[in-house]
ROSE-4610 file (N, C-alpha, C; in Angstrom, 1 decimal, always signed):
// ROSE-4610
residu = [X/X/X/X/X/X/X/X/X/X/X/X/X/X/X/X/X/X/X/X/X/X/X/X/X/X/X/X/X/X/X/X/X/X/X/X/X/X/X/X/X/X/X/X/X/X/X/X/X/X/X/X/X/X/X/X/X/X/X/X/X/X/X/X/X/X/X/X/X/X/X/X/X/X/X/X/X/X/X/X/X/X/X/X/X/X/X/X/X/X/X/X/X/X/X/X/X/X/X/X/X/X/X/X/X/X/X/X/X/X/X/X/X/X/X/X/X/X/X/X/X/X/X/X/X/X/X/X/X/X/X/X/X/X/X/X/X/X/X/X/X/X/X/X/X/X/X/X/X/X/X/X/X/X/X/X/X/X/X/X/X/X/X/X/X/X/X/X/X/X/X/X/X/X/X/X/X/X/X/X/X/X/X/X/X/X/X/X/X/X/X/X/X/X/X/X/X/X/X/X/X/X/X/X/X/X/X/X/X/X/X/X/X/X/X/X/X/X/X/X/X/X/X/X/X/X/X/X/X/X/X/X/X/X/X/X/X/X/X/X/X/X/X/X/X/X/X/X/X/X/X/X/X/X/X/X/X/X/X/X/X/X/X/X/X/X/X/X/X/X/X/X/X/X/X/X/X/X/X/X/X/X/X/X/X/X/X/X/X/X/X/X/X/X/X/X/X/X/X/X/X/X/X/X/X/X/X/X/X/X/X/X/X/X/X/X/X/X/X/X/X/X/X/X/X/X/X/X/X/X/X/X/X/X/X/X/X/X/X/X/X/X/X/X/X/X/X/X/X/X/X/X/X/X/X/X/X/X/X/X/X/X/X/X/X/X/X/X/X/X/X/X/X/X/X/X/X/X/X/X/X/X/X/X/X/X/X/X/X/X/X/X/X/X/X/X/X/X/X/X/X/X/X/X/X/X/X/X/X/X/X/X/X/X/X/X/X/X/X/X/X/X/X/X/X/X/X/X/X/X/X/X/X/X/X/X/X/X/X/X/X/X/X/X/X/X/X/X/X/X/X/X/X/X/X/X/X/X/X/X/X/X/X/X/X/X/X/X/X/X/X/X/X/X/X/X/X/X/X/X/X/X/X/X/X/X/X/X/X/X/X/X/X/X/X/X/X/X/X/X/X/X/X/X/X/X/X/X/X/X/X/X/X/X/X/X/X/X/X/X/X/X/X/X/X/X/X/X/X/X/X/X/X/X/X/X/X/X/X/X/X/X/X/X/X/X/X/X/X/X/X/X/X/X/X/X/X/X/X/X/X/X/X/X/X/X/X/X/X/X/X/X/X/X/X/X/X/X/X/X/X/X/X/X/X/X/X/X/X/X/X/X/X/X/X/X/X/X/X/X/X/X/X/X/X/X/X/X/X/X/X/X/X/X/X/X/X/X/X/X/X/X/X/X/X/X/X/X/X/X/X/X/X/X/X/X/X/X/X/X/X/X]
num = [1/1/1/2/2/2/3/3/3/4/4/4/5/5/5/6/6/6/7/7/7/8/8/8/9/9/9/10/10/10/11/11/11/12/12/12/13/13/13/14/14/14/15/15/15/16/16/16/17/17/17/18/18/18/19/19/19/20/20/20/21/21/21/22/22/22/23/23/23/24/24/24/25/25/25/26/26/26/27/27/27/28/28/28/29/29/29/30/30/30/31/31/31/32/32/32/33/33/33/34/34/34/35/35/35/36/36/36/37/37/37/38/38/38/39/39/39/40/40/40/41/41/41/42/42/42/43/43/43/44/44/44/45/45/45/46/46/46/47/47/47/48/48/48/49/49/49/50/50/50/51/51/51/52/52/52/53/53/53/54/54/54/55/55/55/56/56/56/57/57/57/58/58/58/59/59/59/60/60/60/61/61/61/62/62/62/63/63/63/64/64/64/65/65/65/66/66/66/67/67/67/68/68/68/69/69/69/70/70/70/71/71/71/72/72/72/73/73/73/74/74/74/75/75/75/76/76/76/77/77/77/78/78/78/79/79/79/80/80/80/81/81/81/82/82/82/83/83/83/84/84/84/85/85/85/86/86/86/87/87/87/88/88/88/89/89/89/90/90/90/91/91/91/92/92/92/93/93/93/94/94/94/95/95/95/96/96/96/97/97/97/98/98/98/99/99/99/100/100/100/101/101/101/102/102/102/103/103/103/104/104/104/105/105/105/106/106/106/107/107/107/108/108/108/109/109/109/110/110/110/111/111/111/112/112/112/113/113/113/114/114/114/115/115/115/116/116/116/117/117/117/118/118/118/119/119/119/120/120/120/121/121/121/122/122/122/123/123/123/124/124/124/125/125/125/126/126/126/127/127/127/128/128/128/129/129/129/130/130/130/131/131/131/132/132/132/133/133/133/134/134/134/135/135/135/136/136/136/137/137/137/138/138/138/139/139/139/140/140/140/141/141/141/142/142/142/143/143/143/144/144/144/145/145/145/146/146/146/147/147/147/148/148/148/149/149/149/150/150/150/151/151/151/152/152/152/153/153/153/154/154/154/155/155/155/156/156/156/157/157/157/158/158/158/159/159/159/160/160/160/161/161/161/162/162/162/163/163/163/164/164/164/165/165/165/166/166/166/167/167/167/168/168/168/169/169/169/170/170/170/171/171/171/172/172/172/173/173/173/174/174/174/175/175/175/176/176/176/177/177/177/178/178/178/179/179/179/180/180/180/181/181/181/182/182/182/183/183/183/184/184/184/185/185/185/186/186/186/187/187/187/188/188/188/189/189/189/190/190/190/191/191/191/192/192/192/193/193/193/194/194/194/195/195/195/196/196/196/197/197/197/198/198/198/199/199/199/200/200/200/201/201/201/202/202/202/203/203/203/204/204/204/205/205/205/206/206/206/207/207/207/208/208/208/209/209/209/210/210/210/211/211/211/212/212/212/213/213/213/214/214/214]
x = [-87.4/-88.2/-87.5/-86.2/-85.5/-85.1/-85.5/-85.6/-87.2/-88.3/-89.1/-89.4/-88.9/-88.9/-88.0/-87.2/-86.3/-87.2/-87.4/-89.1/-89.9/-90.4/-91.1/-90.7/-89.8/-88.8/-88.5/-88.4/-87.7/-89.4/-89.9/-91.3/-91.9/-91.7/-92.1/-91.2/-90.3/-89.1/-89.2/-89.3/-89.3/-91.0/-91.8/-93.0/-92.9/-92.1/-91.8/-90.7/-90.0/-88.8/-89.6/-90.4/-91.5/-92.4/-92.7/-94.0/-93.4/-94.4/-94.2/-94.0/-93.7/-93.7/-94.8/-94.8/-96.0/-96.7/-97.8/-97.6/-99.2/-99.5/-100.4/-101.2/-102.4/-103.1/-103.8/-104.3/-105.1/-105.9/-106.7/-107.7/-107.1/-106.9/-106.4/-107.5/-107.7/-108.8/-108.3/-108.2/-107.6/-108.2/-106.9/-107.7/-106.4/-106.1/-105.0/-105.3/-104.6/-104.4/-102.8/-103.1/-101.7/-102.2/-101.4/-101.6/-100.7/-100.9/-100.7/-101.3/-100.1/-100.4/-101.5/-101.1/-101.7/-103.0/-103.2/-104.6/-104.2/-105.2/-105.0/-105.6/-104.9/-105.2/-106.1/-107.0/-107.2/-107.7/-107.7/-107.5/-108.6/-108.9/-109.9/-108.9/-108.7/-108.0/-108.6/-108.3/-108.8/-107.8/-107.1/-106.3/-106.3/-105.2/-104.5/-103.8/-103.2/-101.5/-101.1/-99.9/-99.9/-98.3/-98.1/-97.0/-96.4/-94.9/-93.8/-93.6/-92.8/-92.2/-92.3/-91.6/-92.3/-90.9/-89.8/-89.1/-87.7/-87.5/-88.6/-89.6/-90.9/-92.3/-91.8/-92.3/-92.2/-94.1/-94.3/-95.6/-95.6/-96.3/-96.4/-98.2/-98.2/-99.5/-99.8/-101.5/-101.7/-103.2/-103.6/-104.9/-105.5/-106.7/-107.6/-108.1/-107.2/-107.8/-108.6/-109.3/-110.0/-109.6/-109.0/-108.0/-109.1/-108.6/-109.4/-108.5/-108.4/-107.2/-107.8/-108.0/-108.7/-107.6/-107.5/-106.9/-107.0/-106.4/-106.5/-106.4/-106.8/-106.3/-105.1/-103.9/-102.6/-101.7/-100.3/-99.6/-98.8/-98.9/-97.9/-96.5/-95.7/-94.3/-93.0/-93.2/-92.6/-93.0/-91.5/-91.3/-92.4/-92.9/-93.9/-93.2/-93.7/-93.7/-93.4/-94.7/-94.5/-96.3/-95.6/-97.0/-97.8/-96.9/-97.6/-98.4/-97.5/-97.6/-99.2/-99.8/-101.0/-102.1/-102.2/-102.9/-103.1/-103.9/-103.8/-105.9/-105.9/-107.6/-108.0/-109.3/-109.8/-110.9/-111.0/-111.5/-111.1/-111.5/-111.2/-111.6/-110.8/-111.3/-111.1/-111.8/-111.6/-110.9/-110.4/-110.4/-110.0/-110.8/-110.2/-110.0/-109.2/-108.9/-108.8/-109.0/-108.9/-107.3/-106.7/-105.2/-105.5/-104.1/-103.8/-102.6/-102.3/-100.9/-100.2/-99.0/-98.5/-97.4/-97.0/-95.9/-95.6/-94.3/-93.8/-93.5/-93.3/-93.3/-91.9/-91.3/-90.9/-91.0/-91.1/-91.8/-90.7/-90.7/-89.9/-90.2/-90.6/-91.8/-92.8/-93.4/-94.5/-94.2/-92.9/-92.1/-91.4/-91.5/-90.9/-90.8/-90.4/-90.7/-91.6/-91.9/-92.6/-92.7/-93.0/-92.6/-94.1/-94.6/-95.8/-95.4/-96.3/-96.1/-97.4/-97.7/-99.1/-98.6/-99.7/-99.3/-99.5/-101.1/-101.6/-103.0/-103.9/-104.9/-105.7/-107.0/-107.9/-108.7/-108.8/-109.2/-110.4/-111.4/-112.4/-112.7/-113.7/-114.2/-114.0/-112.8/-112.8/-112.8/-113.4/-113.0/-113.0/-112.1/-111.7/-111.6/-112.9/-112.9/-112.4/-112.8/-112.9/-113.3/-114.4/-115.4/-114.7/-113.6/-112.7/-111.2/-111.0/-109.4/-109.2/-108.5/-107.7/-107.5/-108.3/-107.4/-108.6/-108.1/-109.2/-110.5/-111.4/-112.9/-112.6/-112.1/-111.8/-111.3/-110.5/-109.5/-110.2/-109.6/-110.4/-109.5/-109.0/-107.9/-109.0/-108.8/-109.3/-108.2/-108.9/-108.3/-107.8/-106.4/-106.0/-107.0/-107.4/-108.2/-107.8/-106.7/-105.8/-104.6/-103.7/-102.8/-101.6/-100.5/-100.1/-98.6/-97.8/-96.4/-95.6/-95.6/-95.4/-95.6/-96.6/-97.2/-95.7/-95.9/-95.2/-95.4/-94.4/-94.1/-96.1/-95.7/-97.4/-98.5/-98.5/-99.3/-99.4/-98.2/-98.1/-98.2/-99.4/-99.7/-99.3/-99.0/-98.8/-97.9/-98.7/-97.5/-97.1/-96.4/-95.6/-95.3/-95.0/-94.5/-93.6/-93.3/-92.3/-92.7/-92.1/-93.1/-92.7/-92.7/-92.8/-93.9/-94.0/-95.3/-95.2/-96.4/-96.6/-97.5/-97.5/-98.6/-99.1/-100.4/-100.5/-101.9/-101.3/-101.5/-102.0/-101.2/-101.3/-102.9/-103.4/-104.9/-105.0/-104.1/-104.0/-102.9/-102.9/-101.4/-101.1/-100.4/-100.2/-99.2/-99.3/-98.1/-98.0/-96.6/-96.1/-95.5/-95.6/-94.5/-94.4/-93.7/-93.7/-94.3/-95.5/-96.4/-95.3/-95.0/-95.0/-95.6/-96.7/-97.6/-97.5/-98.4/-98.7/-99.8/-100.2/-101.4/-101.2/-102.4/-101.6/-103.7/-103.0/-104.5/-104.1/-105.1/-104.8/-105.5/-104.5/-105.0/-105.7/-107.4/-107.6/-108.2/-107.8/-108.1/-109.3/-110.3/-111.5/-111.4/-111.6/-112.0/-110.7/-109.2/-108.5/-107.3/-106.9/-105.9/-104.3/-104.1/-102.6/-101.7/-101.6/-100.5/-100.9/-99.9/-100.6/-99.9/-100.7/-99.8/-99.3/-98.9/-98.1/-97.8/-98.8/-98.2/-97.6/-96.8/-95.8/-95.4/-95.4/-95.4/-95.1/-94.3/-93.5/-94.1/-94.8/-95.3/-95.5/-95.8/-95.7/-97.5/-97.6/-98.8/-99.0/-100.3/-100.4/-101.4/-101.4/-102.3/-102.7/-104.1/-104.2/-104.9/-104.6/-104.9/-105.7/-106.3/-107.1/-106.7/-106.1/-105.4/-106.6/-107.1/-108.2/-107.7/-107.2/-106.3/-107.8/-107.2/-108.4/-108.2]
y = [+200.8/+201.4/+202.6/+202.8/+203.8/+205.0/+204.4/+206.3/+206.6/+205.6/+206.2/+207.3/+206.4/+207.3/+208.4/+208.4/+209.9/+210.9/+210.4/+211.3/+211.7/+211.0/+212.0/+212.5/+212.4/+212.6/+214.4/+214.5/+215.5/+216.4/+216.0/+216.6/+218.0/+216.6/+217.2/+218.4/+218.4/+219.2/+220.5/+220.4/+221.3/+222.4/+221.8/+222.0/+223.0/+222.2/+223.4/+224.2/+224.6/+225.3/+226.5/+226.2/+226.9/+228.0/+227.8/+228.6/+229.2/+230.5/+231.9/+232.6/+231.9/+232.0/+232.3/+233.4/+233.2/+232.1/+231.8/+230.4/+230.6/+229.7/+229.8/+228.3/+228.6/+226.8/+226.7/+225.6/+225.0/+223.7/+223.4/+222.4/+221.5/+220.2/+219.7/+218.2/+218.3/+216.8/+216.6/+215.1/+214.8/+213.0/+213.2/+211.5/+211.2/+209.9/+209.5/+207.9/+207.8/+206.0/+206.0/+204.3/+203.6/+202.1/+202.1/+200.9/+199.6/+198.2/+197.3/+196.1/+195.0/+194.0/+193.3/+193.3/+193.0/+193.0/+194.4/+195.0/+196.4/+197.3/+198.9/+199.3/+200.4/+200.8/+202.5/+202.9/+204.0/+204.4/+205.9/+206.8/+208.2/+208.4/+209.8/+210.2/+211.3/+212.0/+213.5/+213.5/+214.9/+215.2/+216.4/+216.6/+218.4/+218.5/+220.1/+219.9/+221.3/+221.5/+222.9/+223.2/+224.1/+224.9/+226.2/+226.4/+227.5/+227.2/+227.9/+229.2/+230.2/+230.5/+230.7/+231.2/+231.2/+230.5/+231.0/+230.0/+229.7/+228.6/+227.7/+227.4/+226.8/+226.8/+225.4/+225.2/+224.5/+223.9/+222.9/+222.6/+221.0/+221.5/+220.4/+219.7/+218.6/+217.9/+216.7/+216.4/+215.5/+215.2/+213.9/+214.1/+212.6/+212.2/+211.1/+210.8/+209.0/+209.0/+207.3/+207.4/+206.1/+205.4/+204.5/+203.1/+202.2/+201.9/+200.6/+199.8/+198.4/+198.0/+197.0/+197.0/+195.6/+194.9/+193.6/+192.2/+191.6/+191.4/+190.7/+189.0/+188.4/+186.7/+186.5/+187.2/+186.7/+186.4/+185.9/+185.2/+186.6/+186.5/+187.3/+186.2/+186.8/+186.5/+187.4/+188.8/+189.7/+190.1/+190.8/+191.8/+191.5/+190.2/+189.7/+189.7/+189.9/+190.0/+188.1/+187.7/+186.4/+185.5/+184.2/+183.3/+183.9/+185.0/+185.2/+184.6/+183.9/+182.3/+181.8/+182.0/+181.3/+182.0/+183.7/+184.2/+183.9/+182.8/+183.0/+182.9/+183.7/+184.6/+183.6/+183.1/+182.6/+183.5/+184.4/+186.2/+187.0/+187.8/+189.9/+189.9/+190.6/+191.0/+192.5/+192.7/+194.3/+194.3/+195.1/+195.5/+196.8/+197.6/+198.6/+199.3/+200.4/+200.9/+202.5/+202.4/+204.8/+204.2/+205.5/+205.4/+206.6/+207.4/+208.5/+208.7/+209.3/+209.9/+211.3/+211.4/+212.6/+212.8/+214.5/+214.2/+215.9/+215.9/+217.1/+217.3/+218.8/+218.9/+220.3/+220.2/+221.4/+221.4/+223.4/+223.5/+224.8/+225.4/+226.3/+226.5/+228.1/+228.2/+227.2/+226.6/+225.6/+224.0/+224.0/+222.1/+222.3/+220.6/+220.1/+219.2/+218.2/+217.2/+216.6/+215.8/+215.5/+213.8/+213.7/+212.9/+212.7/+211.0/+210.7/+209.1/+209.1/+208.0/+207.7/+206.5/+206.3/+206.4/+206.7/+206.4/+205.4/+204.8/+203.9/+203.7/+202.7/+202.6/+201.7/+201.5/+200.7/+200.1/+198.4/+197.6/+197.7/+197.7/+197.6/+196.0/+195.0/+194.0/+193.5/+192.2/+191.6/+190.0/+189.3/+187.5/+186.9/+185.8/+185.0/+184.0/+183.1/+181.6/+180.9/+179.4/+178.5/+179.1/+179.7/+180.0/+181.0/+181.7/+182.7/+182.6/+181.4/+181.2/+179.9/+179.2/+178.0/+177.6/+177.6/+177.2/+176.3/+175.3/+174.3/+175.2/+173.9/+174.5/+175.6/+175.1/+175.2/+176.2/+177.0/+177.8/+179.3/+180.5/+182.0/+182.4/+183.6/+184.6/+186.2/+186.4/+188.1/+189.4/+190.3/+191.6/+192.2/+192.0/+193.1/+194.3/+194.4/+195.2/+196.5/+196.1/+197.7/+197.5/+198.4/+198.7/+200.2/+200.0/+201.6/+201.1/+202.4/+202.4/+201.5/+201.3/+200.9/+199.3/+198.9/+197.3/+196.8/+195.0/+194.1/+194.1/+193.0/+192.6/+192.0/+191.1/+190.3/+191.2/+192.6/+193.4/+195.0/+195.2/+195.9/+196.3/+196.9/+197.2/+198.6/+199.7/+201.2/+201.4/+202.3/+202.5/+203.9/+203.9/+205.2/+205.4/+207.1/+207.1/+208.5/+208.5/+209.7/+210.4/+211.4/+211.9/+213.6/+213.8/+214.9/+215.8/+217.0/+217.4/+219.2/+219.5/+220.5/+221.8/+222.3/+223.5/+224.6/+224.9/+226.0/+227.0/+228.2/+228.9/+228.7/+228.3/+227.6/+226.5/+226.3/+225.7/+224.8/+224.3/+223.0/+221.8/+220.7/+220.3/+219.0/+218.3/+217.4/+216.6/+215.0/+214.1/+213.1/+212.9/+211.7/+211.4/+209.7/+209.5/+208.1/+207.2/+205.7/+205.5/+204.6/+204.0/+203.1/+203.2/+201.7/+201.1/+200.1/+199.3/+198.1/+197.6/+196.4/+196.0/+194.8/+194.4/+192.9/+192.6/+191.6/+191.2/+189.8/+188.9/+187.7/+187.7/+186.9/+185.4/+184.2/+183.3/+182.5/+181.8/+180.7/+179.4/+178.8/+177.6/+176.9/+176.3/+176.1/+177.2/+178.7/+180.2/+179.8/+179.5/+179.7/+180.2/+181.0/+182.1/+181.3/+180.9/+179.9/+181.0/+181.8/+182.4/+183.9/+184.2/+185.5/+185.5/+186.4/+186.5/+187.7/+188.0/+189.8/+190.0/+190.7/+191.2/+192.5/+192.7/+194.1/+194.3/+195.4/+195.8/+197.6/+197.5/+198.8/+199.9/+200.6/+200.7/+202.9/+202.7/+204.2/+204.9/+206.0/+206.3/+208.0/+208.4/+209.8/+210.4/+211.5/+212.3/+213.3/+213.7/+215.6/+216.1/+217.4/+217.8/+219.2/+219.4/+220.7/+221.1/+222.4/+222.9/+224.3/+224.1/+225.4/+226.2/+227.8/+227.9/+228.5/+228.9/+229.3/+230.9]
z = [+88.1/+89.1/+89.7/+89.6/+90.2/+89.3/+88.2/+87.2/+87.8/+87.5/+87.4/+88.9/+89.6/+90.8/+91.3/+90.6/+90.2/+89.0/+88.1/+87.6/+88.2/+89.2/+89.9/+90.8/+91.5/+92.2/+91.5/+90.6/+89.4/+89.8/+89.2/+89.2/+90.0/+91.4/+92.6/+93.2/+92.7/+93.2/+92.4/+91.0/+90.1/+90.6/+91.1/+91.3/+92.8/+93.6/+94.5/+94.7/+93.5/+93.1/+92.6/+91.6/+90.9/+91.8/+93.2/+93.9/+94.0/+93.7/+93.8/+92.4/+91.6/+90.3/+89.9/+89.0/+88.0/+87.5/+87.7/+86.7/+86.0/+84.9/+84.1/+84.1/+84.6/+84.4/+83.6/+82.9/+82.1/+82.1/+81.3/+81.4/+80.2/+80.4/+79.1/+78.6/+77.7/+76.9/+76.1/+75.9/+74.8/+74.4/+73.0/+72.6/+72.0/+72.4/+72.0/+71.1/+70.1/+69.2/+69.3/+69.7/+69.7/+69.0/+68.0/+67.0/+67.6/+67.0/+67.4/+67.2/+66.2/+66.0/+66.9/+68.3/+69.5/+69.7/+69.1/+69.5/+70.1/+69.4/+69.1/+70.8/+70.8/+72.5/+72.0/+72.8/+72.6/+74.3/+74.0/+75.4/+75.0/+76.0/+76.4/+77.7/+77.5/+78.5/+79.0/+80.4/+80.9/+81.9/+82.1/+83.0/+83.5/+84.1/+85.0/+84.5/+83.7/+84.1/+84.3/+85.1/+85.3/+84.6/+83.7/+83.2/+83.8/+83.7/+84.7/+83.8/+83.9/+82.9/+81.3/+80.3/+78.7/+78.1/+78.0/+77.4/+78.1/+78.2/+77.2/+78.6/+78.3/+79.3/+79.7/+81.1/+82.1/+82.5/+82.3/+82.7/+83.6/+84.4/+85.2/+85.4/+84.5/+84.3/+85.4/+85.4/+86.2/+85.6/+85.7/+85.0/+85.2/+84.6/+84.8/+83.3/+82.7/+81.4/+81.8/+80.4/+80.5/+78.8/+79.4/+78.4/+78.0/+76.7/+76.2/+75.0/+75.6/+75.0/+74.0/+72.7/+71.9/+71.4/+72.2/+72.1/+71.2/+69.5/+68.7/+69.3/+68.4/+68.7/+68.1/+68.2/+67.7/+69.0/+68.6/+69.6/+70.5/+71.7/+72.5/+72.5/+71.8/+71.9/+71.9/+71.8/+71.8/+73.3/+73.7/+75.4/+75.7/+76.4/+77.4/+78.7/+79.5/+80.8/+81.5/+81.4/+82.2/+81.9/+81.2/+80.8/+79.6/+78.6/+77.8/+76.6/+76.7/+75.7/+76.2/+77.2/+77.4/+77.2/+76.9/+76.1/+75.2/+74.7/+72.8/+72.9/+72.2/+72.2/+71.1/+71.3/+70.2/+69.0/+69.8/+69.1/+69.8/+69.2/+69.8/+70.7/+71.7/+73.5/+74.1/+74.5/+75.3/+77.0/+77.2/+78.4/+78.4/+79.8/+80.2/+81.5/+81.6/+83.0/+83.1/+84.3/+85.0/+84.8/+84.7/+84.8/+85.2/+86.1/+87.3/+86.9/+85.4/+85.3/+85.8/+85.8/+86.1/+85.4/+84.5/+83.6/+83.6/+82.6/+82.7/+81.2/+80.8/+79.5/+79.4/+78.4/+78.2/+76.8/+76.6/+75.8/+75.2/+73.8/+73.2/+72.3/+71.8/+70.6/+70.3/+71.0/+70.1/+70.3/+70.4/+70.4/+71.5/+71.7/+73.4/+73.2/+74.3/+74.6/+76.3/+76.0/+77.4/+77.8/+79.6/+79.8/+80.9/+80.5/+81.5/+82.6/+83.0/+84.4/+85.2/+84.7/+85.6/+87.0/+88.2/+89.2/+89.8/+89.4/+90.2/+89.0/+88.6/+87.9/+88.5/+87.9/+88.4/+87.1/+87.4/+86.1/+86.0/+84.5/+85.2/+85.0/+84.9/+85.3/+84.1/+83.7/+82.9/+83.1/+82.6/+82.6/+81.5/+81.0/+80.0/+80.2/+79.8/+80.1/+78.8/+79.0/+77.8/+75.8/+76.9/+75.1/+74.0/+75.4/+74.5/+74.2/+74.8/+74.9/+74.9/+74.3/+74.1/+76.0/+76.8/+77.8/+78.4/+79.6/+80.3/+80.7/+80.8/+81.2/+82.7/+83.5/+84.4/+85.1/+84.4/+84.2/+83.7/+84.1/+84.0/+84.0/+83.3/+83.0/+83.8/+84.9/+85.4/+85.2/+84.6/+84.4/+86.2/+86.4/+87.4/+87.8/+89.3/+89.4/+89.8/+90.3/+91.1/+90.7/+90.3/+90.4/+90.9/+91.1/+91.6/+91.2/+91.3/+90.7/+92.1/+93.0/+94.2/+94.3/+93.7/+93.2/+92.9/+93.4/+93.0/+91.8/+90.8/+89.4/+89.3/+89.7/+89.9/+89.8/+90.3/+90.4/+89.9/+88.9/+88.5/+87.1/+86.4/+85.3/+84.7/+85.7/+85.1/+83.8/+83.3/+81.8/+82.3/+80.8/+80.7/+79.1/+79.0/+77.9/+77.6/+77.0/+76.2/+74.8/+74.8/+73.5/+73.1/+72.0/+71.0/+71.3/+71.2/+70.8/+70.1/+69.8/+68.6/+69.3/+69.5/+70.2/+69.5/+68.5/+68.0/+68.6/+68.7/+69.5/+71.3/+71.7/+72.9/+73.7/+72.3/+72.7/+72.0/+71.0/+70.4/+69.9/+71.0/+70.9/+70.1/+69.1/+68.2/+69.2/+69.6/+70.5/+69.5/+69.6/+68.9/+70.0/+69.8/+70.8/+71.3/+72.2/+72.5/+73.4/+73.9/+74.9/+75.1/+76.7/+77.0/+78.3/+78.0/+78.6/+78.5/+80.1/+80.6/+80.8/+80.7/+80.8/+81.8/+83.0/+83.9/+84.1/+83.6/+83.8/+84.9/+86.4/+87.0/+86.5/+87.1/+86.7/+87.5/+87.7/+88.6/+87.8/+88.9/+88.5/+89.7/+89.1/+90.0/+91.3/+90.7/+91.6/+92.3/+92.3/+93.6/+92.4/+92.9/+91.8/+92.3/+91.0/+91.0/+90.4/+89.3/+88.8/+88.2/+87.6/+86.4/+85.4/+83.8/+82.9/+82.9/+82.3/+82.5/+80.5/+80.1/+79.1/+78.7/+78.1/+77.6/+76.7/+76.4/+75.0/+74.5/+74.1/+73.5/+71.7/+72.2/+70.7/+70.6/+69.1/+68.8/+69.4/+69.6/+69.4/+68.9/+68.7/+68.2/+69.2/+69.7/+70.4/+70.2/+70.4/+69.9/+71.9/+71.9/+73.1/+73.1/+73.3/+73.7/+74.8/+74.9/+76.0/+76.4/+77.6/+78.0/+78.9/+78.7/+79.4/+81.0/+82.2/+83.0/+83.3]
């Protein structure tokens, strides 16, 4: 919690070091796949960023994507969080969420690296009873509805990632790079919420970006 918050910490600072600077904005869309035994994640992305400088470029991004995570029926036993072991899907499951990242990039002829951070997201409406999961009649797994970087362990789903990227002619950008995400299903038992599961998970993914400049 204390890098992440030195990243933005870094951000925000770099961001008002920067005014008065020239700077260049843009409109960014994009679509991102992240594979996974688990269940494959995919993303629609729309954001701002704004660039410092030319070399190497300095950009400071912020934006609004929409996540969709498909849940194979295999075992969570890998970097789980907590209770992962009681996920086990008796078919394929969806869920998804808004996520509110913010990240920074540097950039030099064309290649960089860059760095993102949800800040806070919102689940949309998920439940897992009996018909879909090995678990009592009785018993409902719900998709976390809110989350923020500030949230307890219990309540905290934000991801993050790191990453490569490619830029040709400043309007089209290639990301490689490591997701890492959480996923947090609360647990009740006859409607009165007794625990949660927390799953986690470390994986590659690829992105392409349409950069619009304004």
């Amino acid at each position: 919690m204390n890098k992440i918050k030195a990243i933005i910490f870094l951000i925000l600072s770099l961001a008002l070091s920067a005014k008065g600077q020239h700077a260049r904005t843009f409109s960014n869309y994009g679509l991102l796949y992240s594979p996974s035994k688990t269940g494959n994640t995919y993303q629609v992305a729309m954001g701002e960023a704004i660039q410092f400088s030319k070399l190497p470029a300095l950009r400071l991004i912020a934006g609004l994507n929409f996540q969709l995570k498909n849940y194979t029926a295999v075992p969570w036993n890998h970097k789980d969080i907590k209770n992962a072991k009681l996920f086990a899907l008796n078919e394929k499951t969806k869920a998804s969420k808004l996520n509110f990242p913010v990240g920074l990039e540097l950039a030099f002829k064309g290649v960089g690296i860059g760095v993102s951070q949800e800040i806070f997201n919102f689940g949309f409406k998920k439940t897992i009873d009996s018909t879909m999961a090995d678990i009592e009649p009785n018993t409902e797994f719900k998709h976390l509805r809110f989350s923020s970087l500030l949230s307890k362990e219990s309540n905290n789903s934000v991801s993050s990632n790191l990453y490569v990227h490619f830029t040709i002619n400043e309007s089209f950008t290639f990301l490689f790079g490591i997701l890492k995400q959480k996923s947090i299903f609360n647990i009740y038992k006859n409607s009165k919420k007794t625990d949660y599961i927390g799953l986690g998970e470390t994986h590659p993914y690829f992105s392409i970006r349409f950069n619009i400049e304004k």
